[in-house]
Structures are given as C-alpha cells and as structure tokens.
C-alpha positions in Angstrom: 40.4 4.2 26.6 38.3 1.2 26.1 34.6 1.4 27.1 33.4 -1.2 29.7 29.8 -2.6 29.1 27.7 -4.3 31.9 27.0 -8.0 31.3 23.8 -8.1 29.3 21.6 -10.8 31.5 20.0 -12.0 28.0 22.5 -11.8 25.9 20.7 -13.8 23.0 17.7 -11.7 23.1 20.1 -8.9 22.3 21.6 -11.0 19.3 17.8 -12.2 18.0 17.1 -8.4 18.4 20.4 -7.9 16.4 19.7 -9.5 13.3 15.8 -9.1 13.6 16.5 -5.2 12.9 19.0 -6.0 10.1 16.6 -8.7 8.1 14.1 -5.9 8.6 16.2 -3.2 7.0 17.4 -5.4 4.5 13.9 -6.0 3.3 13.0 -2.8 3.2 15.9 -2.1 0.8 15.2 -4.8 -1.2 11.5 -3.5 -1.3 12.5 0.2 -2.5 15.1 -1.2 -5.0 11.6 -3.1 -6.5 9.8 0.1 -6.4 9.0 2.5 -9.6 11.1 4.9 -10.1 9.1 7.8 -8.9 9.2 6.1 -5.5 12.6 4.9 -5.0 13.3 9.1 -5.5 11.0 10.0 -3.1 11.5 7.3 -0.8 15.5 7.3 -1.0 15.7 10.2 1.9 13.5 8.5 4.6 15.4 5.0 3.8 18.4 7.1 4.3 17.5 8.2 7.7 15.7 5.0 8.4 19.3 3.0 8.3 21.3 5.7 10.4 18.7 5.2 12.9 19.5 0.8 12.4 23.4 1.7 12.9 22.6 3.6 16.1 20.5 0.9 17.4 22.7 -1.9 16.3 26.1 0.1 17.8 23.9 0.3 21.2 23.2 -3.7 21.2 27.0 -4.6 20.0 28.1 -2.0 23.2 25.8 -3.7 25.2 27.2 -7.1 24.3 30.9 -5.8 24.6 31.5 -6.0 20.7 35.6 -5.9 20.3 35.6 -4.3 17.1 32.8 -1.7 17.8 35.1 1.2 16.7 35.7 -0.5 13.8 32.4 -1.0 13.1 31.3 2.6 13.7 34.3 3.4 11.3 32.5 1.4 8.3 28.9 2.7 9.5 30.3 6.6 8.8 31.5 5.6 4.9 28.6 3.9 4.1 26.2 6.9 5.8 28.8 9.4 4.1 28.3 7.8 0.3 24.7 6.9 1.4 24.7 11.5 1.6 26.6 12.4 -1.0 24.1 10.6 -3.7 20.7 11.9 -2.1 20.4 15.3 -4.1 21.2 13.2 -7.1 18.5 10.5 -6.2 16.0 13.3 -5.1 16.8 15.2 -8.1 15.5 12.1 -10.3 18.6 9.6 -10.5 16.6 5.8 -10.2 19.7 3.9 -11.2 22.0 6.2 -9.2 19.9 5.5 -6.4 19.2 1.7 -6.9 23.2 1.3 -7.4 23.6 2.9 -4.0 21.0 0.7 -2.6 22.4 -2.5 -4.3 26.1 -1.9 -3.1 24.3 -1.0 0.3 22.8 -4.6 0.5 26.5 -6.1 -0.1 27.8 -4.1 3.0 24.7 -5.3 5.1 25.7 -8.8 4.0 29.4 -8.3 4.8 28.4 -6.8 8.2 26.1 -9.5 8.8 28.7 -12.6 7.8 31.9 -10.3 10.2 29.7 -9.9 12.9 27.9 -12.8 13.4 31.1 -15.0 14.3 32.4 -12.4 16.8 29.0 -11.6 18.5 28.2 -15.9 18.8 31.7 -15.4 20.7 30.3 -12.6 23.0 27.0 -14.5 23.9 28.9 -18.0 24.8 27.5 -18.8 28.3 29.9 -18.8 31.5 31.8 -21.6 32.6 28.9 -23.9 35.0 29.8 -23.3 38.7 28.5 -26.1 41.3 29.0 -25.4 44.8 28.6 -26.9 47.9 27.6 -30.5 48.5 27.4 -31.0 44.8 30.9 -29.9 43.9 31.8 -32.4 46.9 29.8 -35.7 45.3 31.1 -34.8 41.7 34.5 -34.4 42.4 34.2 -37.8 44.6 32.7 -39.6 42.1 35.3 -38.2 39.4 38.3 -39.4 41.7 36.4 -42.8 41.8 36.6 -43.3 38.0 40.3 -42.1 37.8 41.5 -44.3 40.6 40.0 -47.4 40.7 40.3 -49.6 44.2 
C-alpha cells in the first residue's frame, strides 16, 4: 500500500530545509573526525543519535514531498544506523580509528545519498503545468491561431 502525501505548498523550502540539515550533519562529522581522540570517543554516541534523529527528519521532508523511493531510502538509513551500533562499544571503549573509519565511510553514504536524491527530489518540486482561464485563455489562444494561420 503506497502512502499518499498532501502537496507541500512550498515545496522548495522543504528541499532548502532538506539539504540545510544534511550540510549541517555533514559538518559536524567532519568536525568530530578532526577531533582528538579522547573526543571523537566520547562524542561518537551523541553523533550517533544526533544522525538517527537527521534520518527521521529527512524521511518526514522526502514523505512530505512524495519521495518515490522513500522505502528504499529508509532501507539504506537502517544499515547504516545498524553498522553506525554495532561499532559504538568499540568506539566508547577507546577505538579512535575504529570510530573515525565509521565516520569516514559515513560521509561517503551522506555523499551518495545526497548525489541519488537530489535528481529525484528536483523532479518532485517541478512547478505545475501554468493554468490561464477566462478572458486570458480566450486572447492567447486567439492570438496563437493568428500566428499559425495567417490571412
């Protein structure tokens, strides 16, 4: 059963609000893979929670904007929140390059996110077809007839 979402009425805000969140968490990712050791480890856990909260938020925008591949996309937010898991005791526990591996490969799959999505959500946001009625339909398809058919 596929999920019907209500026509945004700013669809580009959504988008700008989109990739605003994902620059943002990128940076910070970038930021703690800078960071000394002793604070990418105690750091790693809140980051962790920080980018489930950006996949929730971005899911709601993309089932907003009627995203076609939103299942998909909630498919590849689960692995990367599963592996993001699995390594935390380790990174807690002391691991830096465990942890800035994690966060490197994490950056790739933001990237990859950003580069499939983008194409597919600038498809979403195109504006309607322009509708004229009334006396203005009448003139421009009067003039148009007047530049196919000449007297």
């Amino acid at each position: 059963m596929k999920a019907h979402a209500a026509k945004p009425t700013r669809p580009r805000t959504l988008v700008a609000a989109l990739r605003h969140a994902r620059k943002a968490l990128c940076c910070r990712v970038r930021a703690l893979m800078a960071a000394p050791d002793a604070e990418l480890v105690h750091a790693f856990a809140p980051l962790v929670a920080e980018v489930e909260a950006g996949f929730r938020h971005e899911e709601l925008i993309r089932g907003t904007l009627g995203y076609e591949r939103l299942r998909e996309q909630r498919a590849e937010n689960a692995v990367v929140l599963s592996a993001l898991h699995r390594v935390m005791p380790q990174v807690e526990a002391g691991d830096a390059v465990l942890g800035r591996t994690v966060l490197d490969a994490l950056l790739d799959v933001l990237d990859l996110h950003r580069l499939s999505t983008g194409v597919a959500l600038a498809v979403a946001v195109q504006p309607p077809p322009l509708r004229v009625r009334g006396s203005a339909a009448r003139i421009t398809q009067r003039v148009g007839m007047r530049a196919r058919h000449p007297r």
